[in-house]
C-alpha atoms as a printed R data frame, in Angstrom:
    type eleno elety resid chain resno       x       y       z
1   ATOM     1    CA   UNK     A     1 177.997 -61.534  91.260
2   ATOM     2    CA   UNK     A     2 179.246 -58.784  88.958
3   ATOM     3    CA   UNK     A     3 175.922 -58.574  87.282
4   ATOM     4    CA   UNK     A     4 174.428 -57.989  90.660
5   ATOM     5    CA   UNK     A     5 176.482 -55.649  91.409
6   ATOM     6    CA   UNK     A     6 176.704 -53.400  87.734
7   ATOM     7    CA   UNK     A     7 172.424 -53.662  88.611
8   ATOM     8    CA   UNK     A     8 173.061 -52.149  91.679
9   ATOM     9    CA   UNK     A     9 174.678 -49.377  90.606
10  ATOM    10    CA   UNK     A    10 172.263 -48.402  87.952
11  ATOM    11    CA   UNK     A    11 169.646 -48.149  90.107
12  ATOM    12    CA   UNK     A    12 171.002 -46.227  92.773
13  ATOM    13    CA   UNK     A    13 172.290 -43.949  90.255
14  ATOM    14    CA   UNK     A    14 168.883 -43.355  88.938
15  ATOM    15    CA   UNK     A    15 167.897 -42.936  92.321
16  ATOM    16    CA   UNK     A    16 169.898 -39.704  93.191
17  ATOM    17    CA   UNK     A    17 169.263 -38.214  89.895
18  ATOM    18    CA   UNK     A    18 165.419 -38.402  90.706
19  ATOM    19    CA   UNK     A    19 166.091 -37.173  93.845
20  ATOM    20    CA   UNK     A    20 167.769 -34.154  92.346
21  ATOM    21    CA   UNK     A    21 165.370 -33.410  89.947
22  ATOM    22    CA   UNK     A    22 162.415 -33.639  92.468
23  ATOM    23    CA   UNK     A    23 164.209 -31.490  95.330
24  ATOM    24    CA   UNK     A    24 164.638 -28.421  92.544
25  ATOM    25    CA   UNK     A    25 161.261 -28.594  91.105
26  ATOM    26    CA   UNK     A    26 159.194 -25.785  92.208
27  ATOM    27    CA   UNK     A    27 156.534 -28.215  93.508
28  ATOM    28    CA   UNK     A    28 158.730 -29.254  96.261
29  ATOM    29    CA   UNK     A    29 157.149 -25.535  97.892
30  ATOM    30    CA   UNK     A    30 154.069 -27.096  97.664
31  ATOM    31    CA   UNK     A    31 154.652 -30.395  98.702
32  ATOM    32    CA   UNK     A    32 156.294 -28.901 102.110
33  ATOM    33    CA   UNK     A    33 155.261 -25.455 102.761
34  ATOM    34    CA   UNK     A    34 156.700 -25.554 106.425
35  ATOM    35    CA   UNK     A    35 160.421 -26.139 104.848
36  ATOM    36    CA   UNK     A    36 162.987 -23.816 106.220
37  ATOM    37    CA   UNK     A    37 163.453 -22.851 101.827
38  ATOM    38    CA   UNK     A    38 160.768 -21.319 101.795
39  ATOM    39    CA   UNK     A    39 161.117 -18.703 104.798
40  ATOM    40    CA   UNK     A    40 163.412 -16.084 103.608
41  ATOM    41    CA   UNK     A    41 162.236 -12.575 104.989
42  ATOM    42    CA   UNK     A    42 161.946 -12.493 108.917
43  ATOM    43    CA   UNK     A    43 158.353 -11.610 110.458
44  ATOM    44    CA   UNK     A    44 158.001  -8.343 111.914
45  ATOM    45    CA   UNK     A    45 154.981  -6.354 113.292
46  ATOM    46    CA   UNK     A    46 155.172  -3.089 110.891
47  ATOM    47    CA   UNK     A    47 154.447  -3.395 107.185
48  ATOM    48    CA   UNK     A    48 157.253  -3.388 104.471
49  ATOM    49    CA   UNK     A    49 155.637  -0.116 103.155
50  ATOM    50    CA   UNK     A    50 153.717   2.262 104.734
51  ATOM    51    CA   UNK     A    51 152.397   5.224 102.322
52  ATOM    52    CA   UNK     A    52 153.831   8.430 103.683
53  ATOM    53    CA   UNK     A    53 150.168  10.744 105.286
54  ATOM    54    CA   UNK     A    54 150.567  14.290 104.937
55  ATOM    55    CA   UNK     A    55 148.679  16.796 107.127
56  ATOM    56    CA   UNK     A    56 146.246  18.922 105.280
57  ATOM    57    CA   UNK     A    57 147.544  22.078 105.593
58  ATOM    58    CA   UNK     A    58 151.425  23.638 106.772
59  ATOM    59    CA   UNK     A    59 149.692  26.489 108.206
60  ATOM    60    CA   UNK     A    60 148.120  27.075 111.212
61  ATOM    61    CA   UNK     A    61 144.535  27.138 111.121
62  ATOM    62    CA   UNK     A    62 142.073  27.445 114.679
63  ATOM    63    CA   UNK     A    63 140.345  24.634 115.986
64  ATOM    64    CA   UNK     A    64 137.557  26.705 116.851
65  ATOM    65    CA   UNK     A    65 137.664  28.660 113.025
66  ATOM    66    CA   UNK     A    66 134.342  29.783 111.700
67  ATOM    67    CA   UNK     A    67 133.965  32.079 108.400
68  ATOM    68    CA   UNK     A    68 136.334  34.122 109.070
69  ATOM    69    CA   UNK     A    69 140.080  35.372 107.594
70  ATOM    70    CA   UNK     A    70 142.463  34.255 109.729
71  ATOM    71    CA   UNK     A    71 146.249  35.319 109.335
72  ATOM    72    CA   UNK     A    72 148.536  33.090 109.751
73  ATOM    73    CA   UNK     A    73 152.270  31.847 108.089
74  ATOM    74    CA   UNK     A    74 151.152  31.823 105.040
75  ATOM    75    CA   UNK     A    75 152.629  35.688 103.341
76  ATOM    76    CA   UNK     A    76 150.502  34.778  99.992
77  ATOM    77    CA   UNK     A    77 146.826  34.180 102.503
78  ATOM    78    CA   UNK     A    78 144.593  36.748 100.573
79  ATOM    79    CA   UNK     A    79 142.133  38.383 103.057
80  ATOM    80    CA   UNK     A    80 138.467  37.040 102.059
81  ATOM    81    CA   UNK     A    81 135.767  40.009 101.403
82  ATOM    82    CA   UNK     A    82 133.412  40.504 104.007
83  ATOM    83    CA   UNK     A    83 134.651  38.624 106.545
84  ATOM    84    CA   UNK     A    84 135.908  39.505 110.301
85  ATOM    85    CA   UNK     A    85 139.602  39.500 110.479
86  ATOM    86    CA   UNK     A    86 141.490  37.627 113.294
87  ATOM    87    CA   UNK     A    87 145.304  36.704 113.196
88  ATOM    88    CA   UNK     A    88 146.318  33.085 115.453
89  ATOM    89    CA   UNK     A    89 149.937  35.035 116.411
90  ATOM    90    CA   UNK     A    90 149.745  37.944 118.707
91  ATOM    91    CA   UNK     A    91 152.475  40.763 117.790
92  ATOM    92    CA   UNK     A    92 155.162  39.199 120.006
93  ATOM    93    CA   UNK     A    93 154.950  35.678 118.438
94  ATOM    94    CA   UNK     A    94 154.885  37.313 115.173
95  ATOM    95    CA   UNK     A    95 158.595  39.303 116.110
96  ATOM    96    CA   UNK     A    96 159.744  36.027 117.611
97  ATOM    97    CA   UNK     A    97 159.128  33.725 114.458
98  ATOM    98    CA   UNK     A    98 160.291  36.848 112.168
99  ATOM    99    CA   UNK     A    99 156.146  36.634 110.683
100 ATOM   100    CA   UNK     A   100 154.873  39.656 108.683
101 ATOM   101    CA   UNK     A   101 153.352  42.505 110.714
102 ATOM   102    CA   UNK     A   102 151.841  45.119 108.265
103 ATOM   103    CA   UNK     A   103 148.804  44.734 106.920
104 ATOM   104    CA   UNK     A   104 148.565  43.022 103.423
105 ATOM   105    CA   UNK     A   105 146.975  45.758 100.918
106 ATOM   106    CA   UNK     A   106 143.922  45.808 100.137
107 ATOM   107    CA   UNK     A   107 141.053  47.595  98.051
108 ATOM   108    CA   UNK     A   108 138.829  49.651  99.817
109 ATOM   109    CA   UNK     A   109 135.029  48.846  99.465
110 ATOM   110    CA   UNK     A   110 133.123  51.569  98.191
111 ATOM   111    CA   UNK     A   111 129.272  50.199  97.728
112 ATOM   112    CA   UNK     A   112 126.431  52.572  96.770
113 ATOM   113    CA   UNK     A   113 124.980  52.017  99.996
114 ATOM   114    CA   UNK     A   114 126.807  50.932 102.996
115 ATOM   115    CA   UNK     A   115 126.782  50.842 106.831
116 ATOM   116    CA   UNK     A   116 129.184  49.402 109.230
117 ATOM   117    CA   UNK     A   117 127.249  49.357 112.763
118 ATOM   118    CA   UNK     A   118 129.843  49.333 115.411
119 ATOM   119    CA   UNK     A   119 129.675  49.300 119.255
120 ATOM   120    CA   UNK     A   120 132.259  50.404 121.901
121 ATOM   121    CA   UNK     A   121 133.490  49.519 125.673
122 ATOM   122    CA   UNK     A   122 131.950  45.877 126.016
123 ATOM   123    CA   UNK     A   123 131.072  43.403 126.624
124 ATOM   124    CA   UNK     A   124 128.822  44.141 129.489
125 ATOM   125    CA   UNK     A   125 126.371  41.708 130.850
126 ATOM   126    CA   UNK     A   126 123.117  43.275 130.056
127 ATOM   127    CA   UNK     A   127 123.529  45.354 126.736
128 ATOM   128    CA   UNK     A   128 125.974  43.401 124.980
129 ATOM   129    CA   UNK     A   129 123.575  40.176 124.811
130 ATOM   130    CA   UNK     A   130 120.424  42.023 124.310
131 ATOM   131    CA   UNK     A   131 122.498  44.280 121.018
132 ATOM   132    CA   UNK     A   132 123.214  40.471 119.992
133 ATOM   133    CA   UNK     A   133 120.131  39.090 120.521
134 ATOM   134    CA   UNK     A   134 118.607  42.079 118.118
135 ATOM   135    CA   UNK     A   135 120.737  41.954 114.969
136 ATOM   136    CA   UNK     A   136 120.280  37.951 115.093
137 ATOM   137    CA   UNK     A   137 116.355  38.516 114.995
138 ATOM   138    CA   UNK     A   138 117.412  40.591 112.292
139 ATOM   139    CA   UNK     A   139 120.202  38.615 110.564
140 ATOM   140    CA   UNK     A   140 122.960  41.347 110.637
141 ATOM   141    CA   UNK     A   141 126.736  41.409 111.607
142 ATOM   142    CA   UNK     A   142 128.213  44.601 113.388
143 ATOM   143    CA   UNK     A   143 131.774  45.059 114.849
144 ATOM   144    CA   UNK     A   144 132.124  45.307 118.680
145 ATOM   145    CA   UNK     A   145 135.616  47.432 119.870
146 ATOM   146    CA   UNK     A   146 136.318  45.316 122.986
147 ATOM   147    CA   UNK     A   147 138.220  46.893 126.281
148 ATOM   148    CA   UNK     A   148 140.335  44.304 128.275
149 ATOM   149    CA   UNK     A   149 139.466  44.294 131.711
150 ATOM   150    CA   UNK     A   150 135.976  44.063 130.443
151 ATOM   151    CA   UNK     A   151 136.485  40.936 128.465
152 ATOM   152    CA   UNK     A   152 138.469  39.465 131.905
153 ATOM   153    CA   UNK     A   153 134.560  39.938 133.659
154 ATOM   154    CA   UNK     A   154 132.676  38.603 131.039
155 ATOM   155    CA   UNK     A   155 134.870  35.860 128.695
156 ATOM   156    CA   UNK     A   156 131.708  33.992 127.847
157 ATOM   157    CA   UNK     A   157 130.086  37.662 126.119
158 ATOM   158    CA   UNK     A   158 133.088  37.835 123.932
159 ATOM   159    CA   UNK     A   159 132.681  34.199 122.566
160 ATOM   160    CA   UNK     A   160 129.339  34.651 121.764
161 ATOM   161    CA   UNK     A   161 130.419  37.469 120.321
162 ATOM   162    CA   UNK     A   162 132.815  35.624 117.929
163 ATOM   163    CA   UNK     A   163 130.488  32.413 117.457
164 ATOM   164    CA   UNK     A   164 127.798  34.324 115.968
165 ATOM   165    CA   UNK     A   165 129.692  35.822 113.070
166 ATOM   166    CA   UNK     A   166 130.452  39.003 114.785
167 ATOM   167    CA   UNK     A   167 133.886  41.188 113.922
168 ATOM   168    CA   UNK     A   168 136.064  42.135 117.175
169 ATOM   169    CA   UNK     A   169 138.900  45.033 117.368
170 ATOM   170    CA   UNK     A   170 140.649  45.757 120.362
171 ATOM   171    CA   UNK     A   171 139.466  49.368 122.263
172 ATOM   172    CA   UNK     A   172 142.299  49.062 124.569
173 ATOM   173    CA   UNK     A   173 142.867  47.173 128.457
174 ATOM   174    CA   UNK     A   174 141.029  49.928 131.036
175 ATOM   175    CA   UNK     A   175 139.602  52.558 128.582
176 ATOM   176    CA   UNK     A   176 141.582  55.863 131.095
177 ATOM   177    CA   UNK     A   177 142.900  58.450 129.026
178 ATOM   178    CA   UNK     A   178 145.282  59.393 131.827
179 ATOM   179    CA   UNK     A   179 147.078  56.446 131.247
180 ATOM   180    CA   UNK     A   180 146.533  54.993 127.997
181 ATOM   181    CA   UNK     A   181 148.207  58.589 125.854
182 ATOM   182    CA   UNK     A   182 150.732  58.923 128.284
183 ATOM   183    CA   UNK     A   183 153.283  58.013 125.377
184 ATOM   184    CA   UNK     A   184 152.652  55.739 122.163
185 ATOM   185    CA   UNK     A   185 154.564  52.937 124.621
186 ATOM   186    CA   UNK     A   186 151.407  52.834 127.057
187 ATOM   187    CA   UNK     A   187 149.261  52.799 124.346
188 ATOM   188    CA   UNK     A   188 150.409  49.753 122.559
189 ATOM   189    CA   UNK     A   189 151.317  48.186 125.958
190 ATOM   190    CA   UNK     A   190 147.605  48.069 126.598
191 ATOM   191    CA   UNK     A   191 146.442  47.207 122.729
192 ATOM   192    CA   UNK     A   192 148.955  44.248 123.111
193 ATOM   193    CA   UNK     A   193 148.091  43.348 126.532
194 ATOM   194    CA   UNK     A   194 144.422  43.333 125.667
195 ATOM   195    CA   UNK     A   195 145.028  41.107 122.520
196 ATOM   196    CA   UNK     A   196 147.034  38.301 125.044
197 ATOM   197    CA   UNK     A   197 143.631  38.043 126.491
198 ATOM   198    CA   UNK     A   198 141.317  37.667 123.886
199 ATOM   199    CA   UNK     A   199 143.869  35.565 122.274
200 ATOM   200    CA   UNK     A   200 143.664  33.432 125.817
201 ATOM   201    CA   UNK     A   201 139.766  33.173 125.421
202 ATOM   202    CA   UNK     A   202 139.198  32.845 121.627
203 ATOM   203    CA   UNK     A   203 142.687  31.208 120.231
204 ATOM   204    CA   UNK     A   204 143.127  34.640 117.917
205 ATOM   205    CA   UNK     A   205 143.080  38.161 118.628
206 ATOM   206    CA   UNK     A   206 141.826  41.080 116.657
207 ATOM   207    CA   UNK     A   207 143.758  42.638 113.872
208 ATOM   208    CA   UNK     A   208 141.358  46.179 113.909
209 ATOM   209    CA   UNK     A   209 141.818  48.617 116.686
210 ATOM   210    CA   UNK     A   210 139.804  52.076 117.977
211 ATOM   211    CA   UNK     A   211 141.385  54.157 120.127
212 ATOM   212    CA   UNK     A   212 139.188  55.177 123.003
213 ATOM   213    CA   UNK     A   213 137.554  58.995 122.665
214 ATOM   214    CA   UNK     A   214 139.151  58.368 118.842
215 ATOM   215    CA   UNK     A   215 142.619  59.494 117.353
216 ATOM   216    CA   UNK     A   216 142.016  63.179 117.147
217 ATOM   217    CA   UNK     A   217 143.566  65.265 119.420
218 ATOM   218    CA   UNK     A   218 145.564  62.023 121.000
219 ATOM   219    CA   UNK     A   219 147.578  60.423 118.331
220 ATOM   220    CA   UNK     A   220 150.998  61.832 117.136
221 ATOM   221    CA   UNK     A   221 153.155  60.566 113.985
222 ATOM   222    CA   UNK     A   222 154.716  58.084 116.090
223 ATOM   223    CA   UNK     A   223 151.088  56.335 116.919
224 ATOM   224    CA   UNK     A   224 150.765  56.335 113.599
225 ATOM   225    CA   UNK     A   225 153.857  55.082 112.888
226 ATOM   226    CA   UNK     A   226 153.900  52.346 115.408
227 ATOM   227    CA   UNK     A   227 150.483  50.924 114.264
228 ATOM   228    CA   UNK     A   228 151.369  50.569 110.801
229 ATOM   229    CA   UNK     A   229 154.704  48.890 111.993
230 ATOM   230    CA   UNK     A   230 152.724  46.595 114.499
231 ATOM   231    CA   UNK     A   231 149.961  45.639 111.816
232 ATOM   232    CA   UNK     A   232 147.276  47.466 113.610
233 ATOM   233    CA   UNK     A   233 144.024  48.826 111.506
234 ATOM   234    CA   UNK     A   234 143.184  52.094 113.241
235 ATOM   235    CA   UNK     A   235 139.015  52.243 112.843
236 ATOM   236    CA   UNK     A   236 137.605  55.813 113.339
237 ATOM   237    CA   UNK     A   237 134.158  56.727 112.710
238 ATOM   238    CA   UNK     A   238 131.630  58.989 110.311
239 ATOM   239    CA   UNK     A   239 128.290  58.645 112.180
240 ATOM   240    CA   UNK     A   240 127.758  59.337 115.762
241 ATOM   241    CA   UNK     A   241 124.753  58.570 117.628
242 ATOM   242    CA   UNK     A   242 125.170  60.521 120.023
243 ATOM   243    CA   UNK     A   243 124.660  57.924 122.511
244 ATOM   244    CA   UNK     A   244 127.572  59.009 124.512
245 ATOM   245    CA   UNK     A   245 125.543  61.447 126.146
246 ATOM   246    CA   UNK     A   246 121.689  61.395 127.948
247 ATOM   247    CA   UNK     A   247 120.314  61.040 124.870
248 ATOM   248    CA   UNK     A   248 116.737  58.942 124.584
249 ATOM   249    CA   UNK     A   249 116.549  56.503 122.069
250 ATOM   250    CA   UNK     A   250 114.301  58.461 119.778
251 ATOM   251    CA   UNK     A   251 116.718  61.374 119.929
252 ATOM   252    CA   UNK     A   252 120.160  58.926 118.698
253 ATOM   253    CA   UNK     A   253 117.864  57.468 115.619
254 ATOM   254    CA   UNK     A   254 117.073  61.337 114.897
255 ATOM   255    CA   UNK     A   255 120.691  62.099 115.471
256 ATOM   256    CA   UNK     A   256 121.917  59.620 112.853
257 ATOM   257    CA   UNK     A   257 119.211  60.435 110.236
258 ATOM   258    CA   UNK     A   258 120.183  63.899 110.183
259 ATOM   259    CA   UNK     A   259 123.812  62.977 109.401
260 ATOM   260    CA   UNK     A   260 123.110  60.783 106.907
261 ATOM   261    CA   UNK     A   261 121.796  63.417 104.929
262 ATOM   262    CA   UNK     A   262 125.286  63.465 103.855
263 ATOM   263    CA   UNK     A   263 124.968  61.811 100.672
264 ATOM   264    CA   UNK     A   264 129.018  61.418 100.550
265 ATOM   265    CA   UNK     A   265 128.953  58.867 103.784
266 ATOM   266    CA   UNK     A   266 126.375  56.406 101.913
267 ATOM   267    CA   UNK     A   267 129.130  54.511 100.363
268 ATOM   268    CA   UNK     A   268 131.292  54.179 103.820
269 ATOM   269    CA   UNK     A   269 128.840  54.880 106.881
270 ATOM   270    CA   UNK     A   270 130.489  54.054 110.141
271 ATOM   271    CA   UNK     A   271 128.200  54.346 112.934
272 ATOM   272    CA   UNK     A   272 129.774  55.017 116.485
273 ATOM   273    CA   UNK     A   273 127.071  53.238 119.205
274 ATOM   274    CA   UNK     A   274 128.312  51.849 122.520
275 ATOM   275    CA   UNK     A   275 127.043  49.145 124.170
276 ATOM   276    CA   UNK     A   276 128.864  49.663 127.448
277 ATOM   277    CA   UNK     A   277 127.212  50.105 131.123
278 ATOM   278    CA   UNK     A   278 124.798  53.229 130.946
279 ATOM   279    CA   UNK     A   279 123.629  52.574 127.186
280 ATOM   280    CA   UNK     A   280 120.771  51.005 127.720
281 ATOM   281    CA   UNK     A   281 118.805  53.594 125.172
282 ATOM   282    CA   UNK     A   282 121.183  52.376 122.308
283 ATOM   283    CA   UNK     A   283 119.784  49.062 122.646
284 ATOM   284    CA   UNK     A   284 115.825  50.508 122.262
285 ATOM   285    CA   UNK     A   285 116.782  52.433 119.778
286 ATOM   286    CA   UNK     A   286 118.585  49.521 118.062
287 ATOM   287    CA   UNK     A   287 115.386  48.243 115.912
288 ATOM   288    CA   UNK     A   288 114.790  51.798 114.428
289 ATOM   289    CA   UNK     A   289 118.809  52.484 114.115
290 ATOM   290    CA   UNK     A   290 118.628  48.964 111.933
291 ATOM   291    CA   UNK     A   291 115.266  49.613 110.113
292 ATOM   292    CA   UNK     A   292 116.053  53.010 109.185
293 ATOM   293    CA   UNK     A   293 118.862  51.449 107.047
294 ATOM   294    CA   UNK     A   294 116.902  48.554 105.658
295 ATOM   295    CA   UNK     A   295 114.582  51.188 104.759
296 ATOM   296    CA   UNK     A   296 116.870  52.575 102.337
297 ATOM   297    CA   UNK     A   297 118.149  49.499 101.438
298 ATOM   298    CA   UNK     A   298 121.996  49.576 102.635
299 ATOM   299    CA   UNK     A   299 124.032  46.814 103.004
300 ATOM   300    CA   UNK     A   300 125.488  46.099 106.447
301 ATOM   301    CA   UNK     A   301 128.770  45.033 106.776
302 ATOM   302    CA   UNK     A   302 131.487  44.541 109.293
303 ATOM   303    CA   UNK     A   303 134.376  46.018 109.598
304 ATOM   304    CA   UNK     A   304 137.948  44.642 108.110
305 ATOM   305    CA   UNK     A   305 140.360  45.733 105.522
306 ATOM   306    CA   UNK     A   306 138.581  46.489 103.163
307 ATOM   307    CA   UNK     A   307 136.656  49.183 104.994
308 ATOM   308    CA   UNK     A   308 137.664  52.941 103.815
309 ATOM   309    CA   UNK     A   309 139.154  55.342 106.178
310 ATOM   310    CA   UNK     A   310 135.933  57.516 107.719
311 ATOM   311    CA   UNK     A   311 136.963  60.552 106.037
C-alpha cells in the first residue's frame, strides 16, 4: 500500500505545479477572454483622451464680416489700407470693458490722383439705391454719412449699403442744428445714439463721423476734444457740388470741374454730394461726376484712416 500511496502523491504534486504554470502563462488571456483578469479599467461612455479644440480666433470677429477692418480687442489689429472701417463695440461697451477708444495712428494717403466720392443724409428710398446701382455698373466704392432716424425708415438701404463694399460714418440721429450744437453733450448723444442703431442693424457701427452743415462755425475745442477722446474720425470735405442747392445736374459736374482746377486737391479730393430726399439731380449727374474722374485717371477710394484731413 505504501507504494500506492508515495505514487499518489507524485502525481498530484505534478498536478498543481502544472496547474500553476498554466494559470500564469499569458495564454490563459487567450484561452478565456471573458475572465474577470482580464477586465481591469471600468467602461465608460467618454474617451480616456480627448485632444483639447481651440477656437480660431480670441477676438471678436462679425458673423456677417466682409472685406472690411473691423476693430475689435485686439490693441495690436493694424487697420488694412483701403478698406471701410467698422468697430463690433459701440463707445459704451468699449468704457465698460476698459477697450481702447482713440484712433490707432495711421499714415495719411497721399496718391497722385485721388477722389473720395461721398454722399450725405441717407439712406432714402429712391436716390440711395439708384447712387448704388450706378457706381456698381461702374465698379466703384464711395462713403455714405448716414443720419439715424433715416436708417430707422429704411434698415434694408443701409445693409445694402454695407454688403456691397460701401464705407458708412455716422451724420448724426435727426440732422437739426437747433438741437444737435446745443452743447458738445447733444452732439455726441446723437453720434452715439445713431451708432446703437446701425450697430442694431449691421452688428458694427461706424468709426468715421461728419457733422451735419460741417465743423466750421459749430465745433469748439471741446468737440474736438471729445471726438478724439471717443475715437471718432471727424470727415470734412474739399469739393462741393453744389448740390445742396437748385442746381441741375449739368451745373454740379461744372461746379466740381472748376474746383478741381486746384491742382493741390488731386492727391486728397473729397467730394461733398448728398443723396438725401430732393437730390435727385446728383444722381443724373452721377455718370459724368464718375467719368469726369476716370477721365483723368484718379483712383477712387473710400474713406477711412488713412484719408488726409481736407485742408
Amino acid at each position: 500500500m505504501k507504494p500506492t500511496s508515495r505514487f499518489f502523491q507524485t502525481v498530484c504534486a505534478l498536478s498543481i505545479v502544472c496547474l500553476t504554470i498554466l494559470v500564469s502563462s499569458p495564454l490563459v488571456l487567450l484561452a478565456f477572454p471573458d475572465s474577470t483578469s482580464a477586465v481591469s479599467v471600468p467602461a465608460t461612455d467618454s474617451p480616456i483622451y480627448q485632444e483639447e479644440t481651440l477656437p480660431e480666433s480670441k477676438y471678436t470677429i462679425p458673423s456677417n464680416a466682409l472685406d472690411a477692418y473691423y476693430m475689435n480687442e485686439n490693441p495690436d489689429n493694424p487697420p488694412l489700407p483701403a478698406k471701410p472701417v467698422y468697430d463690433v463695440f459701440t463707445v459704451g461697451e468699449r468704457q465698460t470693458q476698459g477697450l481702447v477708444l482713440e484712433v490707432p495712428k495711421t499714415k495719411p494717403y497721399y496718391g497722385q490722383k485721388v477722389v473720395y466720392l461721398t454722399f450725405d443724409d441717407g439712406p432714402e428710398p429712391e436716390n440711395t439705391p439708384a447712387v448704388l446701382a450706378i457706381l456698381k455698373s461702374h465698379d466703384i466704392k464711395a462713403t455714405f454719412f448716414v443720419v439715424g432716424n433715416q436708417i430707422e425708415k429704411h434698415p434694408d438701404i443701409l445693409r445694402q449699403i454695407y454688403q456691397e463694399g460701401h464705407a458708412i460714418g455716422n451724420h448724426s440721429y435727426n440732422h437739426v442744428y437747433r438741437e444737435l450744437y446745443q452743447s458738445p453733450n447733444t452732439y455726441f448723444s446723437q453720434l452715439r445714439r445713431t451708432d446703437e442703431i446701425i450697430k442694431n442693424i449691421l452688428g458694427v457701427r461706424p468709426r468715421i463721423s461728419r457733422a451735419p452743415g460741417g465743423s466750421a462755425g459749430s465745433f469748439t475745442k471741446e468737440y474736438w476734444d471729445n471726438l478724439k477722446k471717443l475715437g471718432y474720425t471727424e470727415v470734412g470735405w474739399n469739393i462741393s457740388s453744389g448740390d445742396a442747392s437748385s442746381a441741375k445736374a449739368g451745373q454740379l459736374v461744372d461746379n466740381i470741374a472748376a474746383q478741381m482746377d486746384n491742382k493741390n486737391l488731386w492727391s486728397h479730393a473729397t467730394l461733398l454730394m448728398h443723396d438725401g430726399r430732393g437730390h435727385a439731380e446728383t444722381v443724373k449727374a452721377l455718370p459724368a461726376i464718375i467719368k469726369f474722374y476716370k477721365d483723368r485717371q484718379f483712383e477712387f477710394r473710400v474713406v477711412n484712416f488713412e484719408t488726409p484731413s481736407p485742408w
